[in-house]
DRENDO-1510 file (C-alpha; in Angstrom, 1 decimal, always signed):
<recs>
REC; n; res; u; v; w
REC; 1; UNK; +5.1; -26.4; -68.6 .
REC; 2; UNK; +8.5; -26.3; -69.9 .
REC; 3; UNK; +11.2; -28.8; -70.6 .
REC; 4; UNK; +12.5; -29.1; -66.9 .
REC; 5; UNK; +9.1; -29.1; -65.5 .
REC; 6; UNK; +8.3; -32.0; -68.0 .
REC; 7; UNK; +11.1; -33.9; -67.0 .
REC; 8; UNK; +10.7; -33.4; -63.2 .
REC; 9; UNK; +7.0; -34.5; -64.4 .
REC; 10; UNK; +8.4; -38.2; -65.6 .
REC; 11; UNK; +10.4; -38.9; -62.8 .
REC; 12; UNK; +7.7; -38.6; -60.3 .
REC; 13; UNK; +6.3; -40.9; -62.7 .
REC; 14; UNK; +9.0; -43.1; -62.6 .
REC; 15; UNK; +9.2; -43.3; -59.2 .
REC; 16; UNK; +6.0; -44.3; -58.9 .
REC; 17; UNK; +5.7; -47.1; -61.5 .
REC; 18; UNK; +8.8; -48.7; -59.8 .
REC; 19; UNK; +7.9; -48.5; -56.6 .
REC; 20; UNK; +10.5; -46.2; -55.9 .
REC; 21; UNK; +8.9; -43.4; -53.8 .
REC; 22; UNK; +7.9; -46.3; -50.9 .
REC; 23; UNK; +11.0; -48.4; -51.1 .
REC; 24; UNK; +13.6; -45.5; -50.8 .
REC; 25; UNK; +12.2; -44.1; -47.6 .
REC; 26; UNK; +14.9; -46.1; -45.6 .
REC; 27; UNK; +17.7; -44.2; -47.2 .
REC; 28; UNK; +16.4; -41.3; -48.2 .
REC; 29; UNK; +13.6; -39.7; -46.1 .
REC; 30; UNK; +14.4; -37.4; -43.3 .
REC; 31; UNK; +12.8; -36.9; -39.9 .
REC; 32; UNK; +10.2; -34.1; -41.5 .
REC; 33; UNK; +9.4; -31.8; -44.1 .
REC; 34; UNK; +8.6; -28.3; -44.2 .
REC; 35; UNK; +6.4; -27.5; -47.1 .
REC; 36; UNK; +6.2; -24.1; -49.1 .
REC; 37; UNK; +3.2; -22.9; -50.3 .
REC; 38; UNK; +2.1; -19.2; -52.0 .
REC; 39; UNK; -1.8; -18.9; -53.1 .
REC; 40; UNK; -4.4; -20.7; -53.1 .
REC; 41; UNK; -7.2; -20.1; -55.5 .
REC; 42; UNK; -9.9; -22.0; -57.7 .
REC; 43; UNK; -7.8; -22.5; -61.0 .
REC; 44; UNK; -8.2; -20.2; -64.0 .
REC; 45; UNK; -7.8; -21.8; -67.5 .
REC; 46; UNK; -4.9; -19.2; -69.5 .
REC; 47; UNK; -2.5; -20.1; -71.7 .
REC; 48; UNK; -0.3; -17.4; -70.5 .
REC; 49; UNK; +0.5; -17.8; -66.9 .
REC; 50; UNK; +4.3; -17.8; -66.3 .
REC; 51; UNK; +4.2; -17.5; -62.3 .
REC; 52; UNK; +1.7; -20.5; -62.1 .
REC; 53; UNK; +4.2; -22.5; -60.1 .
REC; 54; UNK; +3.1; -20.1; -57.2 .
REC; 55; UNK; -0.6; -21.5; -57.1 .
REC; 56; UNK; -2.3; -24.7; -56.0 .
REC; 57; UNK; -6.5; -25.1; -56.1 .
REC; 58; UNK; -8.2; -25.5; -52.7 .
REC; 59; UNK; -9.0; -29.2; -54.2 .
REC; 60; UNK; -5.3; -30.4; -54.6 .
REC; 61; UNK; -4.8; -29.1; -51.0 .
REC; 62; UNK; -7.5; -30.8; -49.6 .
REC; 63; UNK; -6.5; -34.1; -51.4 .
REC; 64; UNK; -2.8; -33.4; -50.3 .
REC; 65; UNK; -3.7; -32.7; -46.8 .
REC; 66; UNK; -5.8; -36.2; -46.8 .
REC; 67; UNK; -2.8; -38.0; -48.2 .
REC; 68; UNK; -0.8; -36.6; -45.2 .
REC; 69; UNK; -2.8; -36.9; -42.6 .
REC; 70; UNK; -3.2; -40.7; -43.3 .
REC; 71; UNK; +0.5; -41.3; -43.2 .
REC; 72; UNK; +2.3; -38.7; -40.7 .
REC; 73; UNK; +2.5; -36.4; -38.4 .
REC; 74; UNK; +1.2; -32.3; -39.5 .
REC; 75; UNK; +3.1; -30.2; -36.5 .
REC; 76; UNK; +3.3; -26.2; -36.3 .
REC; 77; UNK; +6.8; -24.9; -36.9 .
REC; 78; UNK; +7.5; -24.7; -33.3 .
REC; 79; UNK; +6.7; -28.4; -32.6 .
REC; 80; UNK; +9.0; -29.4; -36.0 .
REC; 81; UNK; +11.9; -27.9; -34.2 .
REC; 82; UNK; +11.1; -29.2; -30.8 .
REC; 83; UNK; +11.6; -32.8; -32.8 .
REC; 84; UNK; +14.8; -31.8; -33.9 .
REC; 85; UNK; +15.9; -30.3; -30.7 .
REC; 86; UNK; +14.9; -33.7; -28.5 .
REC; 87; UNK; +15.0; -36.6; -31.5 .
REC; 88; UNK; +12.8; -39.7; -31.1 .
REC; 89; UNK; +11.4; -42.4; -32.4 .
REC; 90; UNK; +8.2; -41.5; -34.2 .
REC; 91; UNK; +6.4; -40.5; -37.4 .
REC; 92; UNK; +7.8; -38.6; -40.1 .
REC; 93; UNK; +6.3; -34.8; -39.6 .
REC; 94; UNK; +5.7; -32.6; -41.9 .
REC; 95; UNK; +5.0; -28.2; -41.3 .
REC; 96; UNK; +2.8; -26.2; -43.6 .
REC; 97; UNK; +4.1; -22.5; -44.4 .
REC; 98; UNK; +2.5; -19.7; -46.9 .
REC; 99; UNK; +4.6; -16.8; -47.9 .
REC; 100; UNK; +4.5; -13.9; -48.2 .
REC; 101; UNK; +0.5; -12.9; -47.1 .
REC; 102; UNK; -1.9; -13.5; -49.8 .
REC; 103; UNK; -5.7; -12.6; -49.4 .
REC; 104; UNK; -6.6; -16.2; -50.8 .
REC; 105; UNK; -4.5; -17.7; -48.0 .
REC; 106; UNK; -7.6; -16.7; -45.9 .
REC; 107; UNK; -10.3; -17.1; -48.4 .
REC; 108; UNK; -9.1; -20.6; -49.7 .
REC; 109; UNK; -6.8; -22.0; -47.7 .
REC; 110; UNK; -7.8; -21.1; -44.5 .
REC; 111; UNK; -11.2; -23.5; -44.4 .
REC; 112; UNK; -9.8; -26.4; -45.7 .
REC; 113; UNK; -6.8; -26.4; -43.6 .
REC; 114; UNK; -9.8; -25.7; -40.4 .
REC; 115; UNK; -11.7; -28.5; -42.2 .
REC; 116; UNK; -8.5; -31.0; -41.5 .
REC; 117; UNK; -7.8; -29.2; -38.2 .
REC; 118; UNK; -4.1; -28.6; -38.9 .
REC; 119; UNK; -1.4; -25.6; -37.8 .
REC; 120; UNK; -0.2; -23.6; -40.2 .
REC; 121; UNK; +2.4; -20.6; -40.4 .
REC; 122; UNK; +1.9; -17.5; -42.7 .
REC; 123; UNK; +5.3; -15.9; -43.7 .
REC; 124; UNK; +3.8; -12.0; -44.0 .
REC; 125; UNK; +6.2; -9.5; -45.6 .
REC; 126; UNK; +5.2; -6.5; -43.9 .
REC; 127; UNK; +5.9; -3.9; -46.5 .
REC; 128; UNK; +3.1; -5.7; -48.3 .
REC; 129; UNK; +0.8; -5.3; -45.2 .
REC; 130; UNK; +1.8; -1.5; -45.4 .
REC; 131; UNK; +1.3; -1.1; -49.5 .
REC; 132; UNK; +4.4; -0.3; -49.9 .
REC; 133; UNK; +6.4; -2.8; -51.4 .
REC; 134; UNK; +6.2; -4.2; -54.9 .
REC; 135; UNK; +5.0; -7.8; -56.2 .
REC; 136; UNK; +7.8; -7.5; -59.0 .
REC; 137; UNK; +7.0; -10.6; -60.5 .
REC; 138; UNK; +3.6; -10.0; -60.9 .
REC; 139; UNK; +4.2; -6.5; -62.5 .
REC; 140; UNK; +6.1; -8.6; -65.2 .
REC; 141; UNK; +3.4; -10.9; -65.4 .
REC; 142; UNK; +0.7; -8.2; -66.1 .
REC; 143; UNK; +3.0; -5.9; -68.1 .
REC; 144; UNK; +3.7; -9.0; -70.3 .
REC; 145; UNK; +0.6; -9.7; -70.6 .
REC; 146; UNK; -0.4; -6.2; -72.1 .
REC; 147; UNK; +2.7; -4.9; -74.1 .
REC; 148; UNK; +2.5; -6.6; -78.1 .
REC; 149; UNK; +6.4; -5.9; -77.8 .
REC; 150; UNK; +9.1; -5.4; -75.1 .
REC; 151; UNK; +12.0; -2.9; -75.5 .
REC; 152; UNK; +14.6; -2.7; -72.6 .
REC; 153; UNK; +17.8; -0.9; -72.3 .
REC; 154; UNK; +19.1; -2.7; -70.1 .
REC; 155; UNK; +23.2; -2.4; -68.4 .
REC; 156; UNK; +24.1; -5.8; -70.0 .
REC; 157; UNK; +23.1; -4.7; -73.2 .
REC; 158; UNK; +19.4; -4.7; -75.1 .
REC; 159; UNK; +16.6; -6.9; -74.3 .
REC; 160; UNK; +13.7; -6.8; -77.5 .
REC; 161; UNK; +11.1; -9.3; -77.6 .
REC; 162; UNK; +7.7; -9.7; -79.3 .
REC; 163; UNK; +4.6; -10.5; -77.3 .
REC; 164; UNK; +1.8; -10.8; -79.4 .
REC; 165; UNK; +0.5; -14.4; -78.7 .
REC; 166; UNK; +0.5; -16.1; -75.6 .
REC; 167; UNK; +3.3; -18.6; -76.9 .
REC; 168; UNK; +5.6; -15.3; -77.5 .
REC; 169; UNK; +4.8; -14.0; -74.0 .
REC; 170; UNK; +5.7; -17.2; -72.4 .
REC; 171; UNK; +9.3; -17.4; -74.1 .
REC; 172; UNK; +10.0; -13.3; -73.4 .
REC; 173; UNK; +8.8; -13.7; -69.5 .
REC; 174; UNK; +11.3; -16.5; -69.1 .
REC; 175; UNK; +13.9; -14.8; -71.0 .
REC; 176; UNK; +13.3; -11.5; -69.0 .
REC; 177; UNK; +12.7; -12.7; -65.9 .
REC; 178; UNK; +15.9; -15.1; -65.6 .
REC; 179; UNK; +18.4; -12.0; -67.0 .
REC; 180; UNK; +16.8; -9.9; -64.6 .
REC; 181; UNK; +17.2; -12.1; -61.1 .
REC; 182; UNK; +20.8; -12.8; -61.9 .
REC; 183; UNK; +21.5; -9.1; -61.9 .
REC; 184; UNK; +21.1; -6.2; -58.7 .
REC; 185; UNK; +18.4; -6.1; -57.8 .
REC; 186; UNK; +17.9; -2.3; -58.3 .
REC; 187; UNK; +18.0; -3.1; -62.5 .
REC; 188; UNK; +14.9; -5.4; -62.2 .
REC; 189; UNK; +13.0; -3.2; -59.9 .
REC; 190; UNK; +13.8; -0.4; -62.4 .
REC; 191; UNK; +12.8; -2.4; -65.5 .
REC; 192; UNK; +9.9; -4.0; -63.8 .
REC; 193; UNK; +8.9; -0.4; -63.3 .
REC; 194; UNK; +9.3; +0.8; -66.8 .
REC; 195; UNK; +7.4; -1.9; -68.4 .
REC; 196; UNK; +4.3; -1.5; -65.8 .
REC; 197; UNK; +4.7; +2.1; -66.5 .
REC; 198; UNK; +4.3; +1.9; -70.4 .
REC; 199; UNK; +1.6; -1.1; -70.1 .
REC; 200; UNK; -0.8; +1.1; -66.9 .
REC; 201; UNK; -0.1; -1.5; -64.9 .
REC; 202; UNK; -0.9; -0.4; -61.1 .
REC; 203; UNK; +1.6; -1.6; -59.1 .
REC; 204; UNK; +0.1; -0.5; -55.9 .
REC; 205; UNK; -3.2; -1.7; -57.1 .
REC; 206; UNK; -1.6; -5.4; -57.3 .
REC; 207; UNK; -0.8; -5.3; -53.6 .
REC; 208; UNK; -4.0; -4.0; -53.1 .
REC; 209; UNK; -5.8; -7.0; -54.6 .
REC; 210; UNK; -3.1; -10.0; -53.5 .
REC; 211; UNK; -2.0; -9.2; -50.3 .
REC; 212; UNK; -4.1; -8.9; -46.9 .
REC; 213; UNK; -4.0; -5.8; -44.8 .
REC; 214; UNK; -3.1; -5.8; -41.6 .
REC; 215; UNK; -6.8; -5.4; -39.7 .
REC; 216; UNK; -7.1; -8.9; -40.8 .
REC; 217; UNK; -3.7; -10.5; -40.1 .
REC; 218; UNK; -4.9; -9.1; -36.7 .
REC; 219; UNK; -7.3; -11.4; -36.7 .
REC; 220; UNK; -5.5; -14.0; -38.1 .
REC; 221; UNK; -2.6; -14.1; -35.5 .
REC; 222; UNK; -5.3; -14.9; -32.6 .
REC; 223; UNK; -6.2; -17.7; -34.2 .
REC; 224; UNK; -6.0; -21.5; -33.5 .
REC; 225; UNK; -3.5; -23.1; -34.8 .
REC; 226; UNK; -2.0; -20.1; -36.8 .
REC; 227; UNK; +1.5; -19.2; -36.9 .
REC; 228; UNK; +2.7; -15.4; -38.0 .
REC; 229; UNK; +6.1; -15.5; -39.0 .
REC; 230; UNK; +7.9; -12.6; -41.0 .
REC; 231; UNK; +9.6; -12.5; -44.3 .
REC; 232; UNK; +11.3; -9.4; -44.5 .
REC; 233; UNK; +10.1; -5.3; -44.6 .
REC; 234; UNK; +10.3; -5.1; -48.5 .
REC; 235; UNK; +11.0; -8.8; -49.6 .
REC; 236; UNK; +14.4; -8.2; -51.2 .
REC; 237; UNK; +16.9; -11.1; -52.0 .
REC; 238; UNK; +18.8; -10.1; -49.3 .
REC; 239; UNK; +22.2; -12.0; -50.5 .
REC; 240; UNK; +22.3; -9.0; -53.1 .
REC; 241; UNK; +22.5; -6.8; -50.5 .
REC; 242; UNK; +24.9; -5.1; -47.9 .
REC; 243; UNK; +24.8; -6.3; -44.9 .
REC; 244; UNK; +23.5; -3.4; -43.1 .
REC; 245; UNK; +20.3; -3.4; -45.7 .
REC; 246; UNK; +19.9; -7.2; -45.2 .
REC; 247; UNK; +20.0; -6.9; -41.0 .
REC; 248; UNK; +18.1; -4.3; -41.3 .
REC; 249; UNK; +15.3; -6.1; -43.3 .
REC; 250; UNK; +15.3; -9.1; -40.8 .
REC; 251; UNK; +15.3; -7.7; -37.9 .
REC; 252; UNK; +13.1; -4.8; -38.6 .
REC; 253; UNK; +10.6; -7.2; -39.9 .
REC; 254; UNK; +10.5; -8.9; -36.3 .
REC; 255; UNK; +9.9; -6.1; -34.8 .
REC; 256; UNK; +6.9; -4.1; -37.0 .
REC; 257; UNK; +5.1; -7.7; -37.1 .
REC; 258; UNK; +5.1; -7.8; -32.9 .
REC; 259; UNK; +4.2; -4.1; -33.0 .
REC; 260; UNK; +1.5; -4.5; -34.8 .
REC; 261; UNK; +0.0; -8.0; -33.6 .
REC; 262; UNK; +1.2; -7.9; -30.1 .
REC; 263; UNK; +2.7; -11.3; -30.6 .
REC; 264; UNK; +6.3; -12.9; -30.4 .
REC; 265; UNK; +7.5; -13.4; -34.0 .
REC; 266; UNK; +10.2; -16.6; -33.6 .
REC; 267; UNK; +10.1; -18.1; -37.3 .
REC; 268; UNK; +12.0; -16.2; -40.4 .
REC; 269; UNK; +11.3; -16.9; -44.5 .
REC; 270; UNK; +14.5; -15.7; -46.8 .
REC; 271; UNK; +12.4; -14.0; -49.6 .
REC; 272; UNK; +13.1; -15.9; -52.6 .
REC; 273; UNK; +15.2; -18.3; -50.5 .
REC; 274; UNK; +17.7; -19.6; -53.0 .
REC; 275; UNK; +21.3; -19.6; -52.4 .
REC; 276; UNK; +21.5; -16.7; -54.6 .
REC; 277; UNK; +19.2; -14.9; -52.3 .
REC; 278; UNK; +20.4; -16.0; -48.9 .
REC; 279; UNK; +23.7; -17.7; -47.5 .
REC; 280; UNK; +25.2; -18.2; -44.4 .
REC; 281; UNK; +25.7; -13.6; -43.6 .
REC; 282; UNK; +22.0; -14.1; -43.7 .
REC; 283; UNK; +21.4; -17.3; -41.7 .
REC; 284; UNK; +23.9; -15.7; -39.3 .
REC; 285; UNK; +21.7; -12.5; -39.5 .
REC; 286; UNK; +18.6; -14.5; -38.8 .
REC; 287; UNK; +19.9; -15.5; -35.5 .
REC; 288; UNK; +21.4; -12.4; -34.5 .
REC; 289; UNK; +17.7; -11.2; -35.0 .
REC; 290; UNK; +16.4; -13.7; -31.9 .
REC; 291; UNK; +14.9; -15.6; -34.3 .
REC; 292; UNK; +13.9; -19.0; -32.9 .
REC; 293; UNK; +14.5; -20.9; -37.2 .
REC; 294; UNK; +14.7; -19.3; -40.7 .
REC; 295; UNK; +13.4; -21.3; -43.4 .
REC; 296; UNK; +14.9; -21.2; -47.0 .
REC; 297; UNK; +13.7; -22.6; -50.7 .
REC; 298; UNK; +16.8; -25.1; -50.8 .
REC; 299; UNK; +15.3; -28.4; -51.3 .
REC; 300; UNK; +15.2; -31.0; -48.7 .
REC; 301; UNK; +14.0; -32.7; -45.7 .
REC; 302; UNK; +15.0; -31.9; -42.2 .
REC; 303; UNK; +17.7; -34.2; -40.1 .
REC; 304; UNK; +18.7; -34.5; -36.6 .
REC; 305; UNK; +21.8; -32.8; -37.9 .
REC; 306; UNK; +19.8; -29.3; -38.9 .
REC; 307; UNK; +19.4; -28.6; -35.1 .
REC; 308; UNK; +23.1; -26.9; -35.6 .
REC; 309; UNK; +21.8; -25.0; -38.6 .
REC; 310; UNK; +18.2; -23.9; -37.6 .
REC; 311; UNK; +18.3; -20.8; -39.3 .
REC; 312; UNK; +19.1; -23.0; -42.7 .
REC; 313; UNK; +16.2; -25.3; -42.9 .
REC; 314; UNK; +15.1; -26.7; -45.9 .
REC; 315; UNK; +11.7; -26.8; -47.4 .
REC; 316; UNK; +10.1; -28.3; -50.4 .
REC; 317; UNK; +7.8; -26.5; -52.9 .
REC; 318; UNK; +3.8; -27.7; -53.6 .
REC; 319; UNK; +4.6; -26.8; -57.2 .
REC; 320; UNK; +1.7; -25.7; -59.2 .
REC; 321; UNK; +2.9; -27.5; -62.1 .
REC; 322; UNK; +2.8; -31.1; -60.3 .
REC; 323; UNK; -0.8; -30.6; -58.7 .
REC; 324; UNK; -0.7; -34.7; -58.4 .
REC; 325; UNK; -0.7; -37.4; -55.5 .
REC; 326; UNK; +2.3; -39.1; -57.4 .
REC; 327; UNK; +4.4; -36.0; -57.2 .
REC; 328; UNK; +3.6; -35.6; -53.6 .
REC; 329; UNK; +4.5; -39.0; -52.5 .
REC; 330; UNK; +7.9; -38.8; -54.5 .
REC; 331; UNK; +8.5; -35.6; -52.3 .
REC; 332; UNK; +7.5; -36.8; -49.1 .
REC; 333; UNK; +9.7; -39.8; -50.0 .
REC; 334; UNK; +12.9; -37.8; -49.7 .
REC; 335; UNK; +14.2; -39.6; -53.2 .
REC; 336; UNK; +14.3; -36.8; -55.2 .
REC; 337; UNK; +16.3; -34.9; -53.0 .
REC; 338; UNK; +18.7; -37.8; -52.1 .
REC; 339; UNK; +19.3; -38.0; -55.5 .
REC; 340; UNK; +19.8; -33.7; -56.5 .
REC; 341; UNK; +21.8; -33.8; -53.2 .
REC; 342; UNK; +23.8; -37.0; -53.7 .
REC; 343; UNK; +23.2; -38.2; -50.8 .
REC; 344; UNK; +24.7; -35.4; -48.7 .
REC; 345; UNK; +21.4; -34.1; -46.2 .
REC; 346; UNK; +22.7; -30.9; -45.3 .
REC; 347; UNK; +22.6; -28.0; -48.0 .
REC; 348; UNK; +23.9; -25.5; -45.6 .
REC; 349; UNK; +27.1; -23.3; -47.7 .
</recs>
């Protein structure tokens, strides 16, 4: 955990201790939440594990669903924007999503969101489905993990870092990882590449293992309760993009998913979701898809006032890092986000 994490860490703290995660709910919490969530898997002690911010254990789900259960409202994505459509009085809601398609989502998530008997949405990236797009960041990951040096030429200039311990590894992913997402995205696919490439990483295998094919998101979309919604052919940052490459990845997405399930897909994931990765030519994209909402990573809870920016809705990350109750109460309080956001509720530019 680094020094942000750490920091985020004592807040959550804070707000507990003073009592602030129950008292600011007046002021701060919204009408709902929509909560972002990748795999779910039994945790695996490593010291090097730089996209561990992407996982939660079946156990801290459970106990989080418990929590939430107790206290609100757990509605599928089509109910949260019915409440935002015709507002009343009533509980605070919260909607579960998983991007992206991971096997575990079936294997570990899957029974203990049956055992609470709650509706859930699964953001599948279809290009992932097909084996043909690429889990960048955990090609970095693995490459990492096996090179005892990194050597880059990269446009910007030269990127050299040893990787011998874990500690090393750690410093050179962050480095590497945050240079390369500023950039186009063609220069970190490329460099992802090369560094797979010289460590054997497969890079098809790592689809192979993560993701789940599509005779069982077949399956999956009959299901009770379970909510396909797609997140792009190839899962680009589409802001990087033109916009002929970006429509073409939303709408395009839409239709493959139906195609293949023989379902209506109404509910859109940005990949990446940051306003680096998606603005308002995407949310206007979105829409011009027949999308029903499109979800982003922009922190936040949802107000009456999103029902004029459906396809800019917020959602809040189950961090990895903060696997606690007290960091989930301080989220479902609304405070930290009334506080990054001073106090504005609409992150929407």
């Amino acid at each position: 955990m680094n020094g942000r994490h750490k920091a985020i860490a004592a807040a959550f703290k804070l707000m507990a201790a003073t009592g602030a995660d129950r008292w600011s709910r007046g002021f701060a919490q919204g009408a709902g939440i929509i909560l972002t969530l990748h795999h779910v898997r039994p945790q695996v002690a490593r010291s090097f594990a730089p996209n561990a911010l992407l996982e939660i254990t079946p156990e801290f789900l459970d106990e989080a669903l418990s929590l939430i259960r107790g206290e609100y409202d757990i509605v599928s994505l089509d109910e949260a924007v019915l409440r935002l459509q015709q507002p009343k009085r009533g509980r605070f809601f919260v909607a579960l999503t998983f991007d992206d398609g991971y096997r575990d989502n079936v294997e570990h998530a899957w029974p203990v969101l049956a055992k609470h008997g709650v509706p859930w949405t699964l953001f599948v990236t279809s290009g992932f489905a097909d084996r043909t797009a690429r889990l960048w960041w955990l090609e970095l990951e693995e490459a990492i993990r096996a090179l005892p040096r990194l050597d880059l030429a990269l446009p910007d200039g030269p990127f050299t870092a040893r990787t011998e311990t874990d500690a090393e590894k750690n410093r050179a992913f962050d480095r590497l990882y945050w240079r390369l997402r500023k950039g186009p995205e063609a220069i970190l696919l490329s460099a992802t590449s090369e560094l797979a490439a010289r460590a054997g990483v497969d890079s098809a295998a790592l689809v192979e293992r993560e993701c789940l094919p599509w005779e069982t998101l077949r399956a999956l979309s009959g299901a009770p309760g379970v909510t396909i919604g797609a997140h792009t052919l190839t899962h680009p940052m589409l802001a990087k993009h033109d916009a002929e490459t970006a429509r073409r990845e939303i709408a395009e997405s839409k239709a493959r998913l139906e195609a293949e399930l023989a379902l209506p897909i109404r509910h859109f994931a940005y990949p990446v979701g940051d306003p680096g990765s998606a603005g308002p030519r995407e949310f206007a994209l979105a829409r011009e898809a027949g999308f029903v909402s499109a979800v982003t990573t922009r922190p936040g809870h949802l107000v009456p006032a999103h029902i004029g920016h459906l396809h800019a809705l917020p959602r809040v990350s189950l961090n990895g890092l903060h696997q606690n109750v007290t960091a989930l109460r301080a989220l479902l309080s609304g405070l930290p986000f009334w506080l990054r956001n001073r106090g504005r509720s609409l992150d929407v530019g």
